[in-house]
N, C-alpha and C positions, 0 to 999 in steps of 0.2 A: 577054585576061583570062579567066580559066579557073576558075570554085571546085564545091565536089563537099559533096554532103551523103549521109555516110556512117555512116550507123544499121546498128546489130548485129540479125539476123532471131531473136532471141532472145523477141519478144514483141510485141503492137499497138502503133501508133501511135498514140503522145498529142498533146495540144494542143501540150506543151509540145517534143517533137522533130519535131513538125509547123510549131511556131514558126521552129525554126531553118530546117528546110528552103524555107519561105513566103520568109523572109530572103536565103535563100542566089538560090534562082530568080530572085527580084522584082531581089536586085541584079544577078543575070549578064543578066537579059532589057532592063533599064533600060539596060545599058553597053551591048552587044551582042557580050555573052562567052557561054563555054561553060558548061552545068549536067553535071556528071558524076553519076551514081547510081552508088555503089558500096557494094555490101556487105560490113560486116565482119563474114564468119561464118567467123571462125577459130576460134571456142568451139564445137567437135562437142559438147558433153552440151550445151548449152541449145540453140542454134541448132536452126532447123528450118525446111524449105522452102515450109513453110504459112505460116509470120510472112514472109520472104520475097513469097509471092504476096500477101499481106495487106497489105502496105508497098507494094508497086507498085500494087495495087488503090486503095490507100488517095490516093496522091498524084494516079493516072491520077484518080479524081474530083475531087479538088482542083480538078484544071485543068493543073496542073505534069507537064512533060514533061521529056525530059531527051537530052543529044546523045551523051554514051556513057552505057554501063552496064559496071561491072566487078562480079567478085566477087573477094576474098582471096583464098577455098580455090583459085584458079586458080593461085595467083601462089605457092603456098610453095618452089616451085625457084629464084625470085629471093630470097625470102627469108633460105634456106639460104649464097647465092653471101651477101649482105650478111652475113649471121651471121659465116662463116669469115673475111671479109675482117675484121670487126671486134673478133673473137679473134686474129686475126694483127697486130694494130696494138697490142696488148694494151690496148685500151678495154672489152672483154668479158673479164670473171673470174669462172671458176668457185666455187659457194658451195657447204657440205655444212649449213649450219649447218638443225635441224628446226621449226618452228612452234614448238614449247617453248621450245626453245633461244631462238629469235627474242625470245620475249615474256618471257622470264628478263632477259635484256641491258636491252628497254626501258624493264622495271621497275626494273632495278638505275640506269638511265641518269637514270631520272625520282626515284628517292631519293637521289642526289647533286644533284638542282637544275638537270641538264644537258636540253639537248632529246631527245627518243626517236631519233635518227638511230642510222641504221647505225655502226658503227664499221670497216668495212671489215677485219676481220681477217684475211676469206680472204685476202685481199691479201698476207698476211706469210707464207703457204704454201710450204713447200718443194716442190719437185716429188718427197719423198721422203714427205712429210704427204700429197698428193695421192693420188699413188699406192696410198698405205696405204688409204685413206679408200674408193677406187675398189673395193681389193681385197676390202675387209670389207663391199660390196654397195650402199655409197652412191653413188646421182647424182646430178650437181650440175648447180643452178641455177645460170643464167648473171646478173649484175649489170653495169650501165655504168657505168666510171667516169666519174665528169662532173669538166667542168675546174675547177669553184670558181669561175668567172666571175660575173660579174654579168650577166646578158641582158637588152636594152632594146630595145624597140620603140615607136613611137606607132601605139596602137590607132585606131582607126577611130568606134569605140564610148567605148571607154573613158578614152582620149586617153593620156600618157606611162603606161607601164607596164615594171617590172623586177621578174624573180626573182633572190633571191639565193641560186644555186648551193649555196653552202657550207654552208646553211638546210633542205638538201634531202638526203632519205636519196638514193644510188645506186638507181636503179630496176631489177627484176628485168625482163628484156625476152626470158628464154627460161625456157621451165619445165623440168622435169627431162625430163619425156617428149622436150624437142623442140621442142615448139610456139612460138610468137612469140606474143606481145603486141601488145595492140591500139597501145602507146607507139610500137614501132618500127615497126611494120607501115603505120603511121600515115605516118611519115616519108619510107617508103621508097616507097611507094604516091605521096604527094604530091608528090615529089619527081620520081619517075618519069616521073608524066604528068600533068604540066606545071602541077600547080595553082601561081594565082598568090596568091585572095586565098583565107582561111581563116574563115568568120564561124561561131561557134559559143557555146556558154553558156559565161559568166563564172566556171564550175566549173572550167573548163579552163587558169586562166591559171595558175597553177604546172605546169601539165605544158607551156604553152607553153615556157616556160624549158628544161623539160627536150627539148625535143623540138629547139629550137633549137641545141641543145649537141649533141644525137647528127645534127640535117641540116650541121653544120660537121664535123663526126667522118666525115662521108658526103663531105664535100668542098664541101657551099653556101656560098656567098658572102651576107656581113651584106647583110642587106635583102631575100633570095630571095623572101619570102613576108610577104605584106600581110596581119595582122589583125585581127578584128573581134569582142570579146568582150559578147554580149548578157547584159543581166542575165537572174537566172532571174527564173521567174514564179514567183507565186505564189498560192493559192486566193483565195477569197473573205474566207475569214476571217482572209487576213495569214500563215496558216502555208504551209509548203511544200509546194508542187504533188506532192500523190503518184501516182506512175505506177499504185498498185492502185485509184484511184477510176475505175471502170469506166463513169461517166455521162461521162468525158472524153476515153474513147478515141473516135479518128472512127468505128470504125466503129458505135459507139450514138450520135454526135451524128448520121452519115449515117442510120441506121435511126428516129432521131426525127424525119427533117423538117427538120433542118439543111440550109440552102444552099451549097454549097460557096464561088459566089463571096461569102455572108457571111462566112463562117468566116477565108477570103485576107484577104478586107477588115481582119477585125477582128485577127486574128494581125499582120499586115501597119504597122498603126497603133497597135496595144497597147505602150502606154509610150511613146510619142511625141508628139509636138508637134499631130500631124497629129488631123484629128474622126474619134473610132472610130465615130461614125453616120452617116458617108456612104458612101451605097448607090451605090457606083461600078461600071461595067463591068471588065472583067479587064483590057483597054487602059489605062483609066482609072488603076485600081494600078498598073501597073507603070509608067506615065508619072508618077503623084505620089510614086513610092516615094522616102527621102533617108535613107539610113542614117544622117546626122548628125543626123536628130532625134529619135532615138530615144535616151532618157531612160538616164543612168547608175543611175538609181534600179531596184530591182525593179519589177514592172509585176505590178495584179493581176487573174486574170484571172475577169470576172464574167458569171457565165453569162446574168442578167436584161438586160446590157448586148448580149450575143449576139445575143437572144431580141429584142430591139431592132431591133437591125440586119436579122435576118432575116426581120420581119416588112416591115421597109421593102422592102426586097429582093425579098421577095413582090409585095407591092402596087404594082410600078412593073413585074413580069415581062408580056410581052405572051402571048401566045394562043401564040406559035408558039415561046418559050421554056418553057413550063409545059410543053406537051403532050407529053413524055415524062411525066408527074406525073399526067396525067391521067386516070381511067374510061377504059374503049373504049365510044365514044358521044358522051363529052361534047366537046360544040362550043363555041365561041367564048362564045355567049351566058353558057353555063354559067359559065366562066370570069371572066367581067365581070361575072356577077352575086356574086359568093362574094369574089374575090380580095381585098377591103377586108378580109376576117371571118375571116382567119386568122393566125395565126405562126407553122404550121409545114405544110410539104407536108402531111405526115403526115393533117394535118383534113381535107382535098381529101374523100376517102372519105368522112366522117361526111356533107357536105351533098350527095354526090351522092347518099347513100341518099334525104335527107332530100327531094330533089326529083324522084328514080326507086324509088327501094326503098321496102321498108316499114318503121317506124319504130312507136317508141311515144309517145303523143299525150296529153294530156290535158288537166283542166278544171276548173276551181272550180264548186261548185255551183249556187251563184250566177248561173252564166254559161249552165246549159245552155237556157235557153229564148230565150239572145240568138243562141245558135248556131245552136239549128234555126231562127230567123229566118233568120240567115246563110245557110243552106241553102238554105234557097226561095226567098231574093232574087239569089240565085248567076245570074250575068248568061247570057245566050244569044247564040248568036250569035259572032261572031271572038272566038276568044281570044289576045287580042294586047297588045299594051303596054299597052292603054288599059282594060283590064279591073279592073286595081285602083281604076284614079279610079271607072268606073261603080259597081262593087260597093260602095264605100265612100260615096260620094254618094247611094246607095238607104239603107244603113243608118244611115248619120246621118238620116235624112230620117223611117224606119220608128221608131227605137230611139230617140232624141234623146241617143244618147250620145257621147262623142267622147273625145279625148286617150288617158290609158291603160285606162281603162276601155273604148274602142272597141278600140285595136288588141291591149292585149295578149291578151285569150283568144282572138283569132284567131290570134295568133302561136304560141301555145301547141298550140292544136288543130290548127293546119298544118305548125309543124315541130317542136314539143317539148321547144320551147328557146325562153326567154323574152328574148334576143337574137342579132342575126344578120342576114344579109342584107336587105335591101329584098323586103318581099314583093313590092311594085310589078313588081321583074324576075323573083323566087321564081314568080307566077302561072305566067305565058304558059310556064314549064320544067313544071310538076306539072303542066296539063293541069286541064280540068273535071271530069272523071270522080274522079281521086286524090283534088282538093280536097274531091272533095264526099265520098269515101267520110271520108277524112279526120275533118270535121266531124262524120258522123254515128259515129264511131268514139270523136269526144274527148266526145262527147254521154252516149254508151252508157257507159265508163267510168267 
C-alpha cells in the first residue's frame, strides 16, 4: 500500500492541506505502507523553492516523515513521452479557440437553457483549418477527449460515488506553451509509482472521474486505485476555510505555541467519530487512526477547541519532552512549577522572566503597609519548599488576614499577574533576595 500527498510549492501550508497530508501519513503508518512527498511544481510563475523548503519544514515539525520524495519539474521528459503517445491515439485534440471566444460559447450555451460544456468543435477541424490556423500564428491547446462513461467507485470516505462523463467539459491537460497540467501530471505520476490509495478533499471528486478516464486512456485496469474523498473544512463561522487567513497557516500556529502533536491529534479526529480532546502520543494516533469514522459531513475547524487540546498536551509534557521549549537554565523544577498555567509554549518566556528576570510589579494602596510587613517577616534560613507555609503562617498570625485579601497582593507584588502558578513552588525559583526586592518595588510604585 503506497499513497502520496502532493501539494503545489506555490504557497504555505494550511490546516486545511495539512489535513489531508495528517490523513494520508496516519493511514500509510497505521497499514504499514509507503508515504511518498511529491511536489507539483509544474506552475514556474507561482512556484518557488522557498514554499517548497517551507512545506518540508512545515510537515518535518509535524512529525510526518516520508519514504520517497519526488518533484514534477524532474519528470516533464516522461510527460512529453505520455503527451505524444496520447496525441497519437487521438485522445488529445488540438484547440485554437481564445478566452473570448470560450466565454462567448458559454454564454450563448447557458441562453439556450443548455449546461456551459465544451462543445468540442475543434474536433470537426480539417487538417487544412489546422494548418491555416497554425499559419496565421495560433497555438494550440491541447483537450482530452473523455469517453462519456459513467465512472464508479466505493469511496473509502464517501462510500458509492460516480461521475458522469457526458456532464463534464473535455479537460485542457496541455497549454499552448507546452506545459502539462496538474489533471494529467497527476495520473501519470500515480500511476508510475505505484500509488495504490488516493485520500484527498471532496473538491476533487469530479476530477476523480476525470482522471479515471485518462489512467484507462494510459492502459489501468478498473479498480487500479483506492479512494478516499474528505470533506472540506470549514472556519469557525460555517463559511469556507480561506487559505489567505494567515492565523491558519502552520507556520503562525508553530510561531504561536502550537504543539504539533496537538495539531496531528486534532487534524487527525476532526470530523470523526473519535474525541478531538484526547492528548494522545504520536504512537497513540496512528494506532487509533480509522478512516471510516471520519464524518461525510464538513468538519469545522475551531481554533478554542485547538487551544484545548493544546493546552492538555502541555500539562501532561514531562521535563525531557518540553526542554527544547525551554530558557537555558531552566531545570526540571521550573518546569513543574508553570506547566499547569499555560496553553501555549509561547508563555514558557513570560514566567521565566517572571521567576529570573525582571518584571513589572504592582499594588493597591490599600495593601502597601501589609507588604512592608511581608517584607520583614520574610523568613531566614533554607529556602526551600517549606518557605511559603513559614511565611504565610507568620502573616496570618501578624496581619489576621487571609483568603484573597492575604494572598492576592502578594501575588501581584511577586509576579504581576493576579493568577498563575503556586507561589508555594514560584518561592524556592525567585530566591530571597528578588522576592524581597520585589515587594519593596510593588510597595514603592
Amino acid at each position: 500500500m503506497k499513497v502520496r500527498f502532493a501539494p503545489s510549492p506555490t504557497g504555505q501550508l494550511h490546516v486545511g492541506n495539512a489535513r489531508l497530508a495528517v490523513a494520508n501519513w496516519l493511514f500509510a503508518r497505521k497499514q504499514g505502507g509507503q508515504f511518498l512527498l511529491r511536489m507539483d511544481d509544474t506552475d514556474t510563475q507561482r512556484g518557488n523553492k522557498a514554499y517548497e523548503e517551507a512545506i518540508r519544514r512545515d510537515l518535518t515539525w509535524l512529525g510526518l516523515d516520508w519514504d520517497e520524495y519526488a518533484r514534477q519539474s524532474e519528470r516533464l521528459a516522461r510527460y512529453e513521452e505520455v503527451i505524444e503517445h496520447l496525441k497519437a491515439t487521438g485522445r488529445l485534440y488540438p484547440c485554437f479557440e481564445s478566452e473570448l471566444e470560450l466565454k462567448y460559447k458559454r454564454e450563448q450555451r447557458l441562453r439556450a437553457g443548455k449546461p456551459p460544456l465544451y462543445d468540442r468543435a475543434m474536433l470537426k477541424m480539417t487538417d487544412e483549418q489546422r494548418a491555416r490556423a497554425e499559419a496565421n500564428g495560433k497555438v494550440p491547446y491541447w483537450r482530452f477527449k473523455l469517453s462519456g462513461a459513467t465512472r464508479r467507485w466505493q469511496d473509502i470516505v464517501m462510500g458509492d460515488c460516480h461521475v458522469k462523463l457526458t456532464a463534464v467539459s473535455d479537460p485542457v491537460l496541455v497549454r499552448a506553451d507546452g506545459s502539462i497540467l496538474y489533471t494529467l501530471a497527476s495520473v501519470i505520476d500515480d500511476l508510475d509509482m505505484g500509488i495504490t490509495h488516493i485520500l484527498r478533499g471532496e473538491d476533487h471528486v469530479t476530477n476523480t472521474g476525470v482522471q479515471l478516464d485518462i489512467a484507462e486512456a494510459l492502459g489501468a485496469k478498473e479498480g487500479r486505485f483506492t479512494f478516499g474523498h474528505l470533506p472540506l473544512l470549514l472556519g469557525q463561522d460555517g463559511g469556507k476555510l480561506s487559505k489567505r487567513l494567515g492565523g491558519l497557516a502552520l507556520s503562525t500556529l508553530r510561531n504561536d505555541g502550537i504543539e504539533p502533536r496537538a495539531l496531528v491529534a486534532y487534524l487527525a479526529r476532526l470530523g470523526s467519530s473519535d474525541d478531538p480532546q484526547a492528548a494522545s502520543s504520536m504512537d497513540e494516533i496512528v494506532k487509533g487512526y480509522e478512516i471510516s469514522h471520519v464524518s461525510r459531513s464538513a468538519a469545522r475547524f475551531d481554533v478554542p477547541q485547538l487551544l484545548g487540546l493544546n493546552r492538555r498536551v502541555l500539562h501532561g509534557m514531562s521535563y525531557d519532552e518540553i526542554r527544547p521549549h525551554l530558557p537555558e537554565g531552566a531545570d526540571e523544577a521550573f518546569w513543574l512549577a508553570i506547566r499547569g498555567n499555560i496553553d501555549l509554549a509561547v508563555e514558557i518566556a513570560h514566567w521565566w522572566s517572571v521567576v529570573k528576570g525582571d518584571i513589572v510589579v504592582s499594588a493597591q494602596p490599600d495593601d502597601t503597609d501589609f507588604l512592608r510587613e511581608a517584607a520583614r517577616l520574610l523568613p531566614e534560613g533554607a529556602w526551600d519548599d517549606t518557605v511559603w507555609k513559614r511565611w504565610i503562617d507568620a502573616l496570618k498570625s501578624e496581619t489576621d488576614r487571609k483568603g484573597k485579601k492575604l494572598f492576592l497582593p502578594l501575588r501581584l507584588a511577586l509576579t504581576g499577574e493576579d493568577a498563575g502558578p503556586e507561589l508555594a513552588a514560584l518561592l524556592p525559583l525567585m530566591g530571597r533576595e528578588r522576592v524581597a526586592q520585589r515587594l519593596k518595588d510593588a510597595v514603592q510604585h
